[in-house]
Phi, psi and omega in degrees: 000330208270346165276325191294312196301308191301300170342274187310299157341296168270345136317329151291338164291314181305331171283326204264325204261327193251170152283136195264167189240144179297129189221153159292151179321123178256135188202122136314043264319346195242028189210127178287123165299065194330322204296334190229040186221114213284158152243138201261020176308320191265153145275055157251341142095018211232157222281218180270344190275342173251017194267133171287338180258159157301105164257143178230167182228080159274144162200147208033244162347297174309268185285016155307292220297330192257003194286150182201174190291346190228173190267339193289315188286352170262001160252042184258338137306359176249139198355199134050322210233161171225190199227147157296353174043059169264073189058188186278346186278350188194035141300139180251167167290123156244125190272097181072012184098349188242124157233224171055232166256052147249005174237112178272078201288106199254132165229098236016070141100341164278162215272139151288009154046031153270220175237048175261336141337298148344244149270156211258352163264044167212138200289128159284146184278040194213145198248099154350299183290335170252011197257144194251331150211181194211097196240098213259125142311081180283158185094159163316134175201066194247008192269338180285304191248037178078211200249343204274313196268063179271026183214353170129160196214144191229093181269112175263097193288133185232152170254054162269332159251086173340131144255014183209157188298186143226098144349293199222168168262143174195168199192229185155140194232119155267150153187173203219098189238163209213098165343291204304313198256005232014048180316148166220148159209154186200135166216165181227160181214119175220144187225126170206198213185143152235107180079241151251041173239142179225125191266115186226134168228119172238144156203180201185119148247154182191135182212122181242163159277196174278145207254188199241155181220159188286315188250187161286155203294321185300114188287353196248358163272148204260162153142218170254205141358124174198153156260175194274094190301157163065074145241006180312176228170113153226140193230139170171153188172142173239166158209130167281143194175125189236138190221125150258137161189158191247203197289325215239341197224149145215129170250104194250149178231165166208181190228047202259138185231131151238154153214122194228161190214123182207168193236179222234094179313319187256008137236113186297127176083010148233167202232186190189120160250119219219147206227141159231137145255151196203083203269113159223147193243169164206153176214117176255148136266135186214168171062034151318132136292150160113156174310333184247126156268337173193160180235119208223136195229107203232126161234174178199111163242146159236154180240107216244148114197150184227139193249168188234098191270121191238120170078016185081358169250136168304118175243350180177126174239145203245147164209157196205130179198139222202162175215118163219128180229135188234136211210081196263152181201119175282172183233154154337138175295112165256132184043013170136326192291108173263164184153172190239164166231186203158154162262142179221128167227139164211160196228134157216139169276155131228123162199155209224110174221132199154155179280005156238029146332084178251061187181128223266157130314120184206151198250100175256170142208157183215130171240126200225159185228155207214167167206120154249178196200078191241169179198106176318069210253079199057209168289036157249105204247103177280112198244153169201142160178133180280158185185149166211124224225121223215112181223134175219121188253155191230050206279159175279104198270354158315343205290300165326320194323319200273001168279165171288333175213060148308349192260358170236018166247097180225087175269145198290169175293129163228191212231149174219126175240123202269147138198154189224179201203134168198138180243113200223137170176125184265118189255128192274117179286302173205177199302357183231345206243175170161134148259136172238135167262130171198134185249134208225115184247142183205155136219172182204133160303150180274126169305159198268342145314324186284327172276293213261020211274139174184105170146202207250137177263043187001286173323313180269347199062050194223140190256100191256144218219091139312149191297001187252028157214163177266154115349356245250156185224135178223110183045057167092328189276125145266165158246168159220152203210159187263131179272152189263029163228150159325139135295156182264153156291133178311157160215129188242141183219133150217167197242131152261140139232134162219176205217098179255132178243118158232150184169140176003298168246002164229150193213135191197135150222156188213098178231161201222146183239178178188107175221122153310067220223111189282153157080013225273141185278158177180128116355092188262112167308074180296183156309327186292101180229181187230140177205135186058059168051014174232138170297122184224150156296161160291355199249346180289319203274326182307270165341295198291340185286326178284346193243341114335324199080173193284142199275184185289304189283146194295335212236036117340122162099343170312143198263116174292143189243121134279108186295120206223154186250118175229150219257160186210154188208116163237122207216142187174194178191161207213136179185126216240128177215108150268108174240128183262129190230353183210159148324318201262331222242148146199169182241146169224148221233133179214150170197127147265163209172103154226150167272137200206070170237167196288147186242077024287112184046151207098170198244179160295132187266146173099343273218124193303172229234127180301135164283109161232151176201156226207148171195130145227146190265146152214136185261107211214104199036271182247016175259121163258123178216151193231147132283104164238133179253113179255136181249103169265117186303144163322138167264122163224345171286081159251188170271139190329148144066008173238169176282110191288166184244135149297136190282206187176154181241108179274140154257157151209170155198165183214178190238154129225155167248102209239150181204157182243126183227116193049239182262359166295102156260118194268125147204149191258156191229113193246113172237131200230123166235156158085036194301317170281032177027079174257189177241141213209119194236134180269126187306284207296010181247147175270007190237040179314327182268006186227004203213095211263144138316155159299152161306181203300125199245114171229131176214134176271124174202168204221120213220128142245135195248136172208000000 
């Protein structure tokens, strides 16, 4: 262990005791220049080095070099976050320890409106390969998006609403083949133009086998090299998208379509088929007279569903058909102060219909008014901003009917009102040293799986019970019964402090986090799984299986989750060293970390693993070549009824290759992970023990830009 630990260690000291010796700004073809690169999450418009919260960027190199088939695995390198791991096919982003609807996953600034919220098999609605950037919010980031995003917002940006004229025509053609599954992927990005009109075409195909694992998929099983059944990918999807725009205005509209088809890795022979449609506009006004300077206008509406097919047959389809609109207006400096102010509305339908329906149909909307604020006082750059948020959930008590004691689970409509607050600010020590501060007050309504979720979740392998029921038990028998009080709103307080170092050959960031969170939602694991439709111990159920045989029906034996409220303290820290030690060569040194535990006793269940990981580049006329080895630690701070996971060590390396042929640049890629085929189970999945990482990986692809 103690070789894993020496990298960071000694970069950090190295970092602390030298000096960088003077050079021009070194950037690297797989590396970004923070100093100039905005995030277009805020509308304030400020790069990551002026940001009071801990912000990441992939973009161009990068993230080609970091791109996968789901959004959760091209961020699963980056600080803070980690992946829900549902096998390749349906990772989500985990922030800190917050996933589900404490993370909000954005597609040009707006919700991707599927069902990934939900649950952890059901795939975000947002495509990698054609995103132009990928910009992750750690933290509260509830004054922009809402109350969902109290664990942090992940904007993934595409150029379907042109923001600039086109000249000429120009684009990128990609594709890819990837070993371990006999993956194929092919994507295009294309732009042209006339005058002030502009023009975007993006499309994606990407089609896998079952991909290969080191071990057999069962952790209690022995041998070798095997694959995962039911882990394939069929994939495809376009957008269409057009802008006018002048000096003072743009209106840009688009146009998006997907269809995927994937399989469920932990039940074998079922599959999940899933359609988006997806219309979105924008309208800026700029160069106003007058106290309002400009007016930014973002709408969307989409239509999601995906249905979970078992034998060829329909067993339950989830559909989400969503309105969402946001309507903003910066303003002129008073005493110093710039900002925007603003309205946010969204509408979402959710129904779940089908015999393994475990979530009710419920009708949210939310209307919310919103402020930001910043103001330069020397080197002190002063953030503020405020939000008060109106969420009224409507769920369909038709849902209850098919129970026993239906005549007494019937819930009234209810109303919540969220607010948040955050104070912030970043001090420039010097043209190289800066601190940041920022303080985060959030609230969030409990979402409507969380309250009324009552069946079997297949996709997790679990049978879930929402907070807005009990338990009860009498002399063995349970029941389940609707309680009579409401879940409370999650309330959140959290601390940022970070510590930025940039200068010629060096870039170092360090933030230590404290987040507080009363009333905190969670999955609570019982004693409890269910057979022939009643609730048993496990040790009851154990017994009947031995003397019974295995039962007939799929959801026999699912381990009952009740969702439950507890007070939580997740604390922790994230910390990033880019060193150019040469022209050609530099490293870069990362570790993560968070701690989560529950208040009275206990730890937060799921919850990632301490990180550390080392990559070095090295860049030599028309080559880039990189090594990185990442260490995910053992998890043993687990939850009741949870399991501890073994850490594991990934290698990769990679090649790339660039060459210009006419107005084309071209580069080729031999990229190879996981090269000591080790076996590696992700803690934070719920189906860890049936879904192995993939095995040892080499995939070649070829990008041209022009």
């Amino acid at each position: 262990m103690k070789n894993n630990y020496s990298p960071l260690a000694l970069a950090l000291l190295t970092a602390l005791s030298s000096h960088a010796y003077a050079a021009d700004k070194t950037i690297q073809k797989d590396e970004n220049d923070i100093e100039t690169v905005i995030i277009t999450a805020s509308p304030l418009r400020r790069t990551v080095l002026e940001s009071a919260t801990p912000v990441s960027i992939l973009r161009g190199e990068e993230l080609d070099q970091n791109q996968a088939a789901t959004l959760g695995d091209t961020l699963k390198n980056v600080p803070g976050v980690h992946s829900s791991y549902y096998g390749p096919v349906a990772s989500s982003p985990i922030i800190r320890g917050l996933d589900g609807p404490r993370v909000k996953i954005v597609q040009n600034g707006l919700g991707a409106s599927d069902a990934s919220r939900v649950g952890p098999d059901h795939q975000v609605s947002t495509e990698t390969s054609t995103a132009t950037q990928i910009e992750v919010l750690r933290g509260p980031a509830t004054l922009l998006y809402g109350s969902g995003a109290i664990g942090g917002v992940v904007n993934v940006v595409d150029e379907r609403l042109p923001t600039a004229r086109q000249d000429e025509f120009n684009g990128e053609v990609f594709a890819q083949y990837d070993g371990v599954s006999n993956g194929k992927t092919v994507s295009t990005n294309l732009n042209m133009g006339s005058g002030d009109f502009a023009f975007h075409l993006d499309a994606y195909n990407r089609k896998t086998d079952d991909y290969d694992i080191p071990v057999p998929a069962n952790i209690n099983e022995e041998g070798g090299r095997s694959t995962l059944t039911n882990s394939a990918i069929d994939a495809s999807g376009y957008n269409l998208g057009a802008g006018w725009i002048t000096d003072d205005t743009r209106a840009a509209f688009a146009y998006g379509h997907m269809d995927s088809e994937y399989g469920l890795p932990s039940e074998e022979g079922v599959y999940i088929r899933l359609k988006q449609d997806r219309y979105q506009g924008v309208v800026d006004w700029n160069n106003l007279d007058g106290f309002i300077s400009s007016v930014h206008s973002q709408n969307a509406y989409t239509d999601y569903q995906h249905s979970e097919i078992e034998g060829g047959e329909i067993g339950t389809t989830f559909k989400n058909e969503s309105i969402e609109s946001r309507l903003w207006v910066e303003h002129t400096p008073i005493s110093g102060w710039k900002g925007v102010l603003g309205v946010h509305y969204n509408n979402s339908d959710f129904q779940a219909i089908g015999e393994e329906a475990f979530t009710p149909p419920t009708k949210t909307d939310s209307l919310a008014a919103f402020v930001m604020e910043e103001k330069q006082v020397d080197s002190l750059l002063w953030q503020l901003g405020a939000r008060v948020e109106q969420v009224t959930q409507d769920v369909d008590n038709d849902f209850f009917s098919e129970f026993s004691s239906s005549d007494v689970i019937s819930f009234n409509k209810k109303d919540y009102t969220a607010v948040s607050g955050s104070a912030g600010v970043v001090w420039s020590l010097n043209e190289n040293h800066s601190l940041a501060f920022n303080y985060a007050y959030s609230q969030r309504a409990p979402s409507a799986s969380e309250m009324y979720s009552y069946g079997p979740h297949i996709g997790s392998g679990t049978y879930e019970v929402g907070g807005e029921f009990e338990i009860d038990e009498n002399d063995g028998l349970y029941t389940v019964l609707q309680t009579d009080e409401n879940m409370y709103k999650e309330v959140s307080n959290n601390i940022d402090l970070i510590y930025r170092y940039n200068t010629d050959t060096w870039s170092a960031s360090f933030s230590l986090y404290n987040n507080q969170i009363d009333n905190y939602i969670f999955e609570n694991f019982t004693d409890l799984v269910i057979s022939d439709d009643a609730f048993i111990t496990s040790e009851a159920f154990a017994i009947q299986v031995g003397t019974e045989g295995e039962g007939e029906e799929e959801t026999d034996g699912l381990p009952i989750i009740v969702f439950a409220q507890k007070d939580a303290r997740l604390y922790g820290y994230e910390a990033q060293v880019d060193w150019h030690f040469s022209d050609d060569w530099r490293v870069e040194i990362f570790s993560d970390y968070t701690r989560a535990k529950l208040n009275p006793g206990g730890n937060v269940p799921r919850m990632p693993p301490m990180r550390f990981g080392s990559s070095l580049h090295y860049e030599f006329g028309n080559w880039h070549t990189e090594v990185e080895v990442v260490r995910n630690s053992k998890q043993d701070k687990i939850a009741d009824n949870e399991t501890e996971t073994d850490g594991y060590t990934m290698l990769s390396a990679s090649a790339n290759y660039y060459l210009e042929l006419d107005d084309v640049d071209m580069t080729i890629y031999l990229k190879g992970e996981n090269l000591g085929d080790q076996e590696g189970r992700v803690h934070s999945s719920y189906i860890k023990d049936e879904v192995p990482l993939p095995g040892r990986s080499l995939s070649l692809g070829i990008r041209g830009t022009f």
